[in-house]
C-alpha positions in Angstrom: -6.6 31.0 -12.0 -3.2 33.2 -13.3 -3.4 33.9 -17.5 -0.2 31.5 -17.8 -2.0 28.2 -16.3 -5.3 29.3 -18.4 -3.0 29.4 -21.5 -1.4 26.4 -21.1 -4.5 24.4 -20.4 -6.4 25.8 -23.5 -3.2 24.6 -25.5 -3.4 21.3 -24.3 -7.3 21.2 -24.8 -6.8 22.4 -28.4 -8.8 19.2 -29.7 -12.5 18.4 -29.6 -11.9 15.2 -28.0 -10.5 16.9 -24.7 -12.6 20.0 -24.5 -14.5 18.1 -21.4 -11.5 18.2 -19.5 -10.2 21.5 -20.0 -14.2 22.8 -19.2 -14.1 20.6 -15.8 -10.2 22.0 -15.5 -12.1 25.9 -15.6 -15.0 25.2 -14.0 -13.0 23.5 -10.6 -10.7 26.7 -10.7 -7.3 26.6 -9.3 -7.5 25.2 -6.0 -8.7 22.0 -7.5 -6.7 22.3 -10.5 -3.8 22.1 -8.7 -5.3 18.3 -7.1 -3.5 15.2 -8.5 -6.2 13.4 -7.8 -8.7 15.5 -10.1 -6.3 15.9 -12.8 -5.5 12.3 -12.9 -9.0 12.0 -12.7 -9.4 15.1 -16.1 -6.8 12.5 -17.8 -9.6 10.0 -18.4 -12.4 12.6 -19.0 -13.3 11.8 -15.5 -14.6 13.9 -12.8 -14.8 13.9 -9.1 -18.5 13.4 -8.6 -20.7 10.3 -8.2 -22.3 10.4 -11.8 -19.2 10.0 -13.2 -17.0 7.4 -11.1 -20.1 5.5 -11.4 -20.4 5.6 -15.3 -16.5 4.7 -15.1 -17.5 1.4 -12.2 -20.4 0.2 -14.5 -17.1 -0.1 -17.6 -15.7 -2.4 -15.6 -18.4 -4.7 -16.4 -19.2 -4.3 -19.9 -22.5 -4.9 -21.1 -23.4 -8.6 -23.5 -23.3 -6.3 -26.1 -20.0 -4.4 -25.6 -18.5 -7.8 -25.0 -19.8 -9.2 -29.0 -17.9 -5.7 -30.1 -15.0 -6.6 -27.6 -14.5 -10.1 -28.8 -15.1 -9.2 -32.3 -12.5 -6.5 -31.9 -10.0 -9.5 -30.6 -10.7 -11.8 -33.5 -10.1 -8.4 -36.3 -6.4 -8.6 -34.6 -5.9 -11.5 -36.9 -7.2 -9.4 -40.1 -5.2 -10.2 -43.5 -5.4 -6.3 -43.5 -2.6 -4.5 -41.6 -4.7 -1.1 -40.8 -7.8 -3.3 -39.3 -5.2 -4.9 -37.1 -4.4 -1.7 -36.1 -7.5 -0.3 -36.1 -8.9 -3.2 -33.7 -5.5 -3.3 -31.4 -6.2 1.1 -30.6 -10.0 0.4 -30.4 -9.0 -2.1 -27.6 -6.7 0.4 -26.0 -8.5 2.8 -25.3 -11.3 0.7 -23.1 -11.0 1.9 -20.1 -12.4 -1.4 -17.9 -13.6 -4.7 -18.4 -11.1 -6.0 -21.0 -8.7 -8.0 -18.5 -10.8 -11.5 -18.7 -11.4 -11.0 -22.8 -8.1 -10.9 -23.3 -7.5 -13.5 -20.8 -9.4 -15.5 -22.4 -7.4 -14.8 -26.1 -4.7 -15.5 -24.8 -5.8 -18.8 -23.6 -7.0 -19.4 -27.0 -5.4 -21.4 -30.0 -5.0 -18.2 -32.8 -0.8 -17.7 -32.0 -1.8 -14.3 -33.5 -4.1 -13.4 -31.4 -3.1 -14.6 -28.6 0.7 -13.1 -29.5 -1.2 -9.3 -29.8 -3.9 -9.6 -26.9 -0.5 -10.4 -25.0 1.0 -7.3 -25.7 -2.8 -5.4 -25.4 -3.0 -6.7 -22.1 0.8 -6.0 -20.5 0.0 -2.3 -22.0 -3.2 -1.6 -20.5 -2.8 -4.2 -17.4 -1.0 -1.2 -15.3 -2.6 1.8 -16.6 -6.1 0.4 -16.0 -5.1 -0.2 -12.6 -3.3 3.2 -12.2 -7.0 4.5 -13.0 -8.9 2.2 -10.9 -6.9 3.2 -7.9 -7.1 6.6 -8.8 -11.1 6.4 -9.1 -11.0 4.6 -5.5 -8.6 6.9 -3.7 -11.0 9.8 -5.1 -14.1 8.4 -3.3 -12.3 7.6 -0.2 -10.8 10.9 -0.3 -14.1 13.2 -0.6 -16.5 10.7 0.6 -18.5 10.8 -2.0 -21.6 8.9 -1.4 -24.0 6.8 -3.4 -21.5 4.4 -5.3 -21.7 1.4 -2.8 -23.3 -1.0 -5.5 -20.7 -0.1 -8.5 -18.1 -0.4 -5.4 -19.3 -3.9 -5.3 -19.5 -4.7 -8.6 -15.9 -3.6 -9.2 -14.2 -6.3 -6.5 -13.0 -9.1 -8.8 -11.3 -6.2 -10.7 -9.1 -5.7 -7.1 -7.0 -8.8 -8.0 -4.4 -8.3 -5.2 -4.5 -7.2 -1.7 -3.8 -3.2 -2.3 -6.6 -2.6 -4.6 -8.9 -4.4 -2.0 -7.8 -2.2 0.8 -8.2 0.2 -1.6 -11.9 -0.5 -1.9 -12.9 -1.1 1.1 -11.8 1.9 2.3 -13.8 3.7 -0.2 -16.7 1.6 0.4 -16.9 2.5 4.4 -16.6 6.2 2.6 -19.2 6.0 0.4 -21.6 4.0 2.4 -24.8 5.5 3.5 -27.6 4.3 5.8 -29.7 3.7 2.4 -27.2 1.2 1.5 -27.9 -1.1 4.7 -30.7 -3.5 2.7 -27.5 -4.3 -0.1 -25.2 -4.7 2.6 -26.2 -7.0 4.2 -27.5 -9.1 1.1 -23.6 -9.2 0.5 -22.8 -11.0 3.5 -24.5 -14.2 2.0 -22.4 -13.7 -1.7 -20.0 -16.7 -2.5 -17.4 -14.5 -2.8 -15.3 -14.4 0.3 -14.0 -10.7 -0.5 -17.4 -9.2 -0.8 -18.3 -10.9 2.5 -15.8 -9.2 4.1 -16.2 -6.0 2.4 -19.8 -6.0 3.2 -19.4 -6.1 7.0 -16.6 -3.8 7.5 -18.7 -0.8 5.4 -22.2 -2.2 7.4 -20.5 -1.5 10.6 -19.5 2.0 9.6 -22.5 2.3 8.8 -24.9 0.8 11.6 -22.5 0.9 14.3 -23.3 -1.7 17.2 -26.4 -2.2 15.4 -24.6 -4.1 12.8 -22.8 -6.7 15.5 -25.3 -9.2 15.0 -24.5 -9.6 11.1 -21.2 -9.4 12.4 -21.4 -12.3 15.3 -22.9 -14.4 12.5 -19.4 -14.3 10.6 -17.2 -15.6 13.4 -17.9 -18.9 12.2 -17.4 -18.2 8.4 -15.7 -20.8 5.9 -13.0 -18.1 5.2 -11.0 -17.0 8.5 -10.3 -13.5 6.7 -13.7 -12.7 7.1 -13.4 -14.3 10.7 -10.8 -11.9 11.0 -12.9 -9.0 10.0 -16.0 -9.5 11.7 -13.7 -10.2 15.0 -12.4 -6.9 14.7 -15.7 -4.6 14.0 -16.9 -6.8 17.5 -13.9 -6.2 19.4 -14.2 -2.4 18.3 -17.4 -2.6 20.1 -15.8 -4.0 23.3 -17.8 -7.5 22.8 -16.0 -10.2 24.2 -17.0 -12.9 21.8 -14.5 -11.4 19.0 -11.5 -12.4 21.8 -11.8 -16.7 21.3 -12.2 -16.2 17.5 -8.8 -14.0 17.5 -7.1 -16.2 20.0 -7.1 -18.5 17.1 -7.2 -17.4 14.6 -3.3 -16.7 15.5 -2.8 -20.6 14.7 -3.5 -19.5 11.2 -1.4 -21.0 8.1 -1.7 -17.4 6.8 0.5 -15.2 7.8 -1.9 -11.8 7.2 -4.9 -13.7 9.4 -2.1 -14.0 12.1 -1.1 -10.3 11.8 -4.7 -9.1 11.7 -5.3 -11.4 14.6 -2.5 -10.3 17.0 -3.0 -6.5 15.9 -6.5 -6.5 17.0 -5.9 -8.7 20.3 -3.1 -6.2 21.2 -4.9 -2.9 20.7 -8.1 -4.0 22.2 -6.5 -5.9 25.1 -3.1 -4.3 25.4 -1.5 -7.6 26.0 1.3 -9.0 24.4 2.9 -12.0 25.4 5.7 -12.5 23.0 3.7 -13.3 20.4 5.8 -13.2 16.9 3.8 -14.0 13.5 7.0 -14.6 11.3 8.1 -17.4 14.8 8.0 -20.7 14.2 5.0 -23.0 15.2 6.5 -24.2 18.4 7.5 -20.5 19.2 3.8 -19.0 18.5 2.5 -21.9 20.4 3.7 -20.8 23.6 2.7 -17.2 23.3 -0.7 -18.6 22.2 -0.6 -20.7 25.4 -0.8 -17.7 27.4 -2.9 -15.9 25.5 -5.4 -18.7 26.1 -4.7 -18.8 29.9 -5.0 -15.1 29.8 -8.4 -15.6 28.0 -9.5 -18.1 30.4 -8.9 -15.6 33.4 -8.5 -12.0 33.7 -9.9 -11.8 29.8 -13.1 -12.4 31.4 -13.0 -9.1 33.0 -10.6 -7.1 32.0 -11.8 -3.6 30.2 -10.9 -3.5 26.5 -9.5 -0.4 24.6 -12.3 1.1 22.3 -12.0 2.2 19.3 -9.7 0.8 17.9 -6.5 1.9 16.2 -6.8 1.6 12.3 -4.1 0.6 10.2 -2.1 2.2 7.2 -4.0 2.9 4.2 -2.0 2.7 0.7 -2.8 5.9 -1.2 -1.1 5.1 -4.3 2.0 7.3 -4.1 5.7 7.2 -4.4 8.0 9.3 -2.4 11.5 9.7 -3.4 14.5 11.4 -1.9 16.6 13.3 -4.4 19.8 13.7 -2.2 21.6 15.8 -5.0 18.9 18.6 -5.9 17.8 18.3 -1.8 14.0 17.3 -3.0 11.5 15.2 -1.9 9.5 14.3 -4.8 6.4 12.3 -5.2 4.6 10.4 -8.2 1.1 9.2 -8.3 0.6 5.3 -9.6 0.7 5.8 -13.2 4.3 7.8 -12.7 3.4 11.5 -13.2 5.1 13.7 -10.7 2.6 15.3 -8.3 4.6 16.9 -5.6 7.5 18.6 -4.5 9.8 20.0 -1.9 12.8 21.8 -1.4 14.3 20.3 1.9 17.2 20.0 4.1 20.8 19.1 2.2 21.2 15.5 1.2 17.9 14.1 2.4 18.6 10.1 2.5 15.4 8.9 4.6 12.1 9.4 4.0 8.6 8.1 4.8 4.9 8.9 3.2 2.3 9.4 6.1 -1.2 7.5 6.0 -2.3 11.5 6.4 -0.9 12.4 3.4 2.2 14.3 5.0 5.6 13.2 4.4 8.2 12.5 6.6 12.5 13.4 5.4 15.7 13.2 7.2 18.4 15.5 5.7 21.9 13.7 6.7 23.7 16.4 6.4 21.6 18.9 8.9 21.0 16.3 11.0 17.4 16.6 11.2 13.9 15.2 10.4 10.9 17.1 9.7 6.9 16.6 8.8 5.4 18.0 6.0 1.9 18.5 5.1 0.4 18.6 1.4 0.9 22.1 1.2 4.6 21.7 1.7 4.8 23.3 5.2 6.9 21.9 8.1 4.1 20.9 10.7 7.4 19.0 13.2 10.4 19.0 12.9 13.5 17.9 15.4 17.4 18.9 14.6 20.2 18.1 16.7 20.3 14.3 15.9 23.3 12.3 17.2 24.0 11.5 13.6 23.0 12.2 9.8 19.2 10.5 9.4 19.2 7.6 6.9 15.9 5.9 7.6 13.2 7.2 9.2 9.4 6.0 10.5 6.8 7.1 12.3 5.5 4.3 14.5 1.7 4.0 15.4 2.3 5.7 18.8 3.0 8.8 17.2 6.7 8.5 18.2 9.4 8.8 15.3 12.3 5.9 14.6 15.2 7.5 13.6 18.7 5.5 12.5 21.8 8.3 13.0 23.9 6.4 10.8 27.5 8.1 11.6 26.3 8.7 15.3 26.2 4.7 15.3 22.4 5.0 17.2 19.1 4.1 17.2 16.9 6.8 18.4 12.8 6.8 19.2 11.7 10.2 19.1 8.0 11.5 20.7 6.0 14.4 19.8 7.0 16.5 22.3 10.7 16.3 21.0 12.0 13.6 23.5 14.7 11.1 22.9 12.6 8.3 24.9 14.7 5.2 23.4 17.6 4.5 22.3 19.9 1.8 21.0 23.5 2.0 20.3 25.0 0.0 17.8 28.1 -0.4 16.1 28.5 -1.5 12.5 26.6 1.8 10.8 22.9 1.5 11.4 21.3 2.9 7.8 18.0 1.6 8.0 15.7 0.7 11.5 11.9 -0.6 11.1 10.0 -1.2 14.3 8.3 -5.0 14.7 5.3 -6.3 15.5 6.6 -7.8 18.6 8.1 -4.9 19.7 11.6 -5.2 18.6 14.0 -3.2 16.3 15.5 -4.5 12.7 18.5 -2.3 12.0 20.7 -2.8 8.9 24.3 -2.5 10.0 26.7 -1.7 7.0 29.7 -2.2 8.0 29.0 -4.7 10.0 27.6 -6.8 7.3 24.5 -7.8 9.3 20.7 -7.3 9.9 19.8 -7.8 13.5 17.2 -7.8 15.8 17.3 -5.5 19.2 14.8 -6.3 22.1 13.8 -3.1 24.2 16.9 -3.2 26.5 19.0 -2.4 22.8 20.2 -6.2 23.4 20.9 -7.9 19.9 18.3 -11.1 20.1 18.8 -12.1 16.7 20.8 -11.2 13.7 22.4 -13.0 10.1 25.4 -11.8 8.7 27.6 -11.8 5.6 24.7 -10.2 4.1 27.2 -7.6 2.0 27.1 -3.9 2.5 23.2 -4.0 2.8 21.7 -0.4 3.3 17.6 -1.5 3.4 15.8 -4.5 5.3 12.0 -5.3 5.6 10.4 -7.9 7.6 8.0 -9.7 5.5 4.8 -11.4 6.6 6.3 -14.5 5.7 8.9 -14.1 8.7 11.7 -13.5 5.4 13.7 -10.4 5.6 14.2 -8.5 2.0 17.7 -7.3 1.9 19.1 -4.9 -0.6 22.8 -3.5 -0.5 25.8 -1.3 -2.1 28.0 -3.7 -4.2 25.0 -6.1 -4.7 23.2 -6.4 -8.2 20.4 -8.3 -6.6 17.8 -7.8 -4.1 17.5 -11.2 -1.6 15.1 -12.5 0.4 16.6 -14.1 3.9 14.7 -16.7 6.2 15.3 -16.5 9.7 18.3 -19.0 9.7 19.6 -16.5 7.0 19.5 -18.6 4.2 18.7 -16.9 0.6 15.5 -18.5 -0.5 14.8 -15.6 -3.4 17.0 -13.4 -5.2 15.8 -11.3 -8.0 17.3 -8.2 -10.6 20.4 -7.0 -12.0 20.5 -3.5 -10.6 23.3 -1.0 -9.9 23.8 -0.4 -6.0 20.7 -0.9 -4.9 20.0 1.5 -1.8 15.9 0.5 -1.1 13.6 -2.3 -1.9 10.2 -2.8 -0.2 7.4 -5.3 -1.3 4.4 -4.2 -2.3 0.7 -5.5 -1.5 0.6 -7.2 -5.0 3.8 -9.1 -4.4 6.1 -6.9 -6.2 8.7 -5.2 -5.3 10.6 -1.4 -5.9 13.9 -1.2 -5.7 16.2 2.0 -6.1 19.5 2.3 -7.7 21.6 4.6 -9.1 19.1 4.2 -12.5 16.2 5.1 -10.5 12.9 3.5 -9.2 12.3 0.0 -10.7 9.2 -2.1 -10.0 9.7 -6.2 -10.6 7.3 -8.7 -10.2 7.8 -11.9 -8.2 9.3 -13.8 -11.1 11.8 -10.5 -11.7 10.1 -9.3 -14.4 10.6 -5.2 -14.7 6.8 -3.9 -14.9 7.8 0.1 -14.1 10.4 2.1 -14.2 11.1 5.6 -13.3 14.4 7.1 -15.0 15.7 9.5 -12.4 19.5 9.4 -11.3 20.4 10.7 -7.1 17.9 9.0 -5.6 18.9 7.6 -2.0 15.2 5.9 -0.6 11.6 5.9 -2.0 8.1 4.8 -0.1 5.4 3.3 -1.8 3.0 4.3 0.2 
C-alpha cells in the first residue's frame, strides 16, 4: 500500500468510531482496498467474512427487545422537546436493518407527527438500506462465502422486489453447503412462495440430481413460479417430466412465468416455434399448439441440451458513457463512483457484462471493445460500417451492434465475423435482440421503432414516435420509448398507443426499467431514477452523458 493512500485513509479514520474500518482497510492491503465491494462493505463497519455479514443478516430482524427501543424511539419523535426529536429521528438513522415495517407501521398510525417524520425516516433510509443489502448479497455471491444459508433465509421478506430476490438467491446457491441440505429442504414446506423457490434452486446446487425428487414434488405447487423453478433444476437434469409443466406454464397470466417457461423449453429443447410472450392469447395459442404436438411426438425422444444456459445476474452497477471526456464510468447502487476508463472518442453505446466486463462503442473510431475489471481490452472489433450507438452482447456470445450513420444492423461473433446484418433506413441508434428471435431497432429519423425478422424484413413497427433514440421491450409486450425533443419517457403497446408516460426531462437519450419497476432515464442533467408513479428516487448530477446500463 503507497504512503499517499495510507495517509489518506488514516485522515479519514481520524475518529474512534471508524478506526475498525481503517484497521480492516490495513489489514486487507491494497489489492482489496482497491475492491468496491469491500469498501462499500468498510462504509458500514462491515467486512467480507461470514461473522460479519451474518451479524449484519440477523439486523434485519431485530430482536423483541430492539423492537420496544425501536418503537419507543418512534413515539420520542413526537417529544415537546426539539433535541429528543432529534435525538430519536438520528438514533433511527443509523439502524442499519429491520426498521422498514416499524415505520410502516407509524406511518399507518393516527400521530400526524409521527407519521409526518417516520415518513421522511423511511424515504431516507428506504434506498440506502437497500444499497447495503445488495451490497452484502453481491459480496457473498461474489466470494462464495459459505455458512450464511439460514441468515440468507431469514433476510427474504426484506427482498421486496424482483432484483433483490435474484440477488439472493444467487448468493444462497453461493453460500450453500452440503451441511445445509436438512434446512433446505425444511424450506420447501414454508408458506412463503419465495422461500420455496429459493430453497430448491440452492438444494439443487447443492445435491445435484439427488435433489430432483424434492424438486418433482414442486411441479404441482400452488404458485407456478415455483413450478417454474423446480421445472427448470429437472430439465437441467435432462428429466422429461419438467417438459408438460413448461409447456404450460406458457399459458400463464404472468408474463415472467411465460418468459421463464419458453427460455427453459428453448435451451433444453432447442425448439422454437414462434412462440412470443409479449403476443396476444390467440397468437401464443398457436405456438403453444405446436409445442404440444411437438411434446406429444418427437419430445418423447428427442435428446435435451444439458446444462443449461443461466441468465443475467444484476450486480448492482451503473455504467455510463461520458461522450465528452471519452470515459466509461461506473457507480455502485448507493451512487459512489467505482470505476473508470479512458476509451475511444465519443463513446455513445455501452453495455455492463453479467462477468463484470463492460462492453463500449466509440462513434467516432468506429469501434467496440470488451473490457475486464482491470480496465484491459480482452476484444475488440474496428472497422464498423458506421459510428456504434448501441451495443449488446447476445447469449450466444455474438455482439449486436447498431452503425447509426452506416444505416445497419450488424451481428458480430467472437471470431470477428459480420454473420448478420440488417440494413435500414431511418438512422438505427439503438438494436436489442428478442426473445423470439427478432430485432427492435429505433430509427430516428424515421420516427419509428420496428421489428426485423431474420431475413432483415420489417414485421412490425409504430411510428410518429418523435426523434426516439432508446427502445426496450418490456415483459408486458409494451415497448419503453425515450427520445431527443421529448420531455417524457412513454410506454407503447403493440398497437402503438401510449398507455404510460412519465417525467419532465431534458432530451432524454436512454431509459430502461429496472427489476423493481422503476426506471433510469439519461438527459442532458444526468442519470435520473423514477418510480412507477414518476416520483424522482435518485439522481446522479453529471452533464455529457450519451447511454447508461443498470446492470
Amino acid at each position: 500500500m503507497n504512503a499517499d493512500f495510507q495517509h489518506r485513509v488514516a485522515t479519514t479514520c481520524a475518529s474512534r468510531v471508524a478506526a475498525a474500518v481503517c484497521a480492516f482497510l490495513f489489514a486487507a492491503g491494497a489489492a482489496q482496498a482497491d475492491d468496491p465491494t469491500a469498501r462499500r462493505l468498510a462504509e458500514y463497519h462491515l467486512e467480507p467474512t461470514a461473522a460479519s455479514l451474518s451479524e449484519y443478516l440477523a439486523s434485519l430482524q431485530p430482536t423483541p427487545e430492539r423492537q420496544k427501543q425501536l418503537r419507543e424511539l418512534i413515539l420520542q419523535l413526537d417529544d415537546p422537546d426539539f433535541a429528543r426529536r432529534e435525538d430519536a429521528k438520528g438514533e433511527l438513522l443509523r439502524q442499519v436493518g429491520g426498521i422498514a415495517p416499524l415505520l410502516d407501521e407509524a406511518i399507518r398510525g393516527e400521530n400526524p407527527e409521527i407519521r409526518w417524520r417516520a415518513k421522511i425516516i423511511r424515504d431516507q433510509t428506504s434506498r440506502e438500506n437497500r444499497a447495503i443489502l445488495s451490497t452484502v448479497l453481491a459480496a457473498i455471491h461474489e466470494r462464495k462465502i459459505v455458512g450464511l444459508a439460514a441468515p440468507l433465509l431469514g433476510a427474504l421478506p426484506h427482498c421486496d422486489d424482483q432484483r433483490l430476490r435474484q440477488q439472493l438467491h444467487r448468493a444462497l446457491v453461493a453460500t450453500a453447503s452440503p451441511a445445509d441440505t436438512g434446512l433446505l429442504r425444511q424450506q420447501l414446506a414454508a408458506s412463503d412462495a419465495q422461500a420455496r423457490l429459493a430453497a430448491i434452486v440452492a438444494l439443487a446446487a447443492v445435491q445435484g440430481a439427488d435433489a430432483d425428487a424434492d424438486a418433482v414434488g414442486l411441479l404441482a405447487d400452488p404458485a407456478e413460479a415455483v413450478q417454474a423453478a423446480a421445472a427448470r433444476e429437472l430439465a437441467n437434469h435432462g428429466r422429461r417430466e419438467a417438459l408438460p409443466v413448461l409447456v404450460r406454464l406458457l399459458e400463464s397470466s404472468e408474463m415472467a412465468i411465460r418468459a421463464r417457461a419458453i427460455q427453459t423449453l428453448r435451451a433444453s429443447t432447442g425448439q422454437q416455434f414462434n412462440y412470443s410472450v409479449y403476443a396476444t392469447p390467440d397468437e401464443r395459442s398457436r405456438a403453444i399448439a405446436a409445442w404440444k404436438t411437438w411434446l406429444a411426438g418427437e419430445g418423447m425422444t428427442a435428446p435435451l441440451a444439458v446444462p443449461l444456459a443461466e441468465g443475467p445476474v444484476w450486480l448492482g452497477r451503473l455504467l455510463v458513457c461520458d461522450y465528452a471526456q471519452h470515459k466509461l464510468v461506473e457507480f455502485d447502487a448507493a451512487g459512489k463512483q467505482v470505476w473508470e476508463k479512458g476509451v475511444g472518442a465519443q463513446p455513445w453505446a455501452c453495455q455492463g457484462l453479467p462477468s463484470g466486463h463492460r462492453l463500449v462503442g466509440s462513434y467516432q473510431e468506429k469501434s467496440i471493445a470488451e473490457y475486464d475489471a482491470r480496465g484491459e481490452a480482452v476484444w475488440r472489433y474496428d472497422g464498423l460500417p458506421g459510428g456504434p450507438t448501441s451495443v449488446e452482447r447476445l447469449e450466444s456470445g455474438n455482439t449486436l451492434v447498431a452503425c447509426t450513420e452506416g444505416e445497419v444492423v450488424v451481428e458480430i461473433d467472437p471470431a470477428k465475423k459480420i454473420v448478420w446484418q440488417a440494413k435500414l433506413l431511418g438512422r438505427p441508434v439503438d438494436a436489442r435482440r428478442l426473445e423470439d428471435g427478432r430485432t427492435l431497432v429505433t430509427l430516428q429519423n424515421a420516427q419509428k421503432i420496428v421489428e426485423v425478422d431474420s431475413a432483415g424484413m420489417i414485421v412490425w413497427e409504430i411510428s410518429g414516435v418523435g426523434q426516439a433514440f432508446s427502445a426496450e421491450r418490456l415483459d408486458s409486450g409494451n415497448t419503453l420509448v425515450s427520445g431527443i425533443g421529448h420531455s417524457k419517457v412513454r410506454e407503447f403497446d403493440r398497437a402503438g398507443r401510449v398507455v404510460w408516460e412519465r417525467g419532465s426531462f431534458t432530451n432524454p437519450y436512454t431509459a430502461q426499467r429496472l427489476l423493481s419497476g422503476n426506471t433510469i432515464v439519461v438527459d442532458t442533467t444526468g442519470v435520473i431514477e423514477i418510480d412507477p408513479q414518476g416520483t424522482v428516487v435518485s439522481r446522479l448530477a453529471r452533464g455529457n452523458l450519451s447511454r447508461a446500463w443498470s446492470y
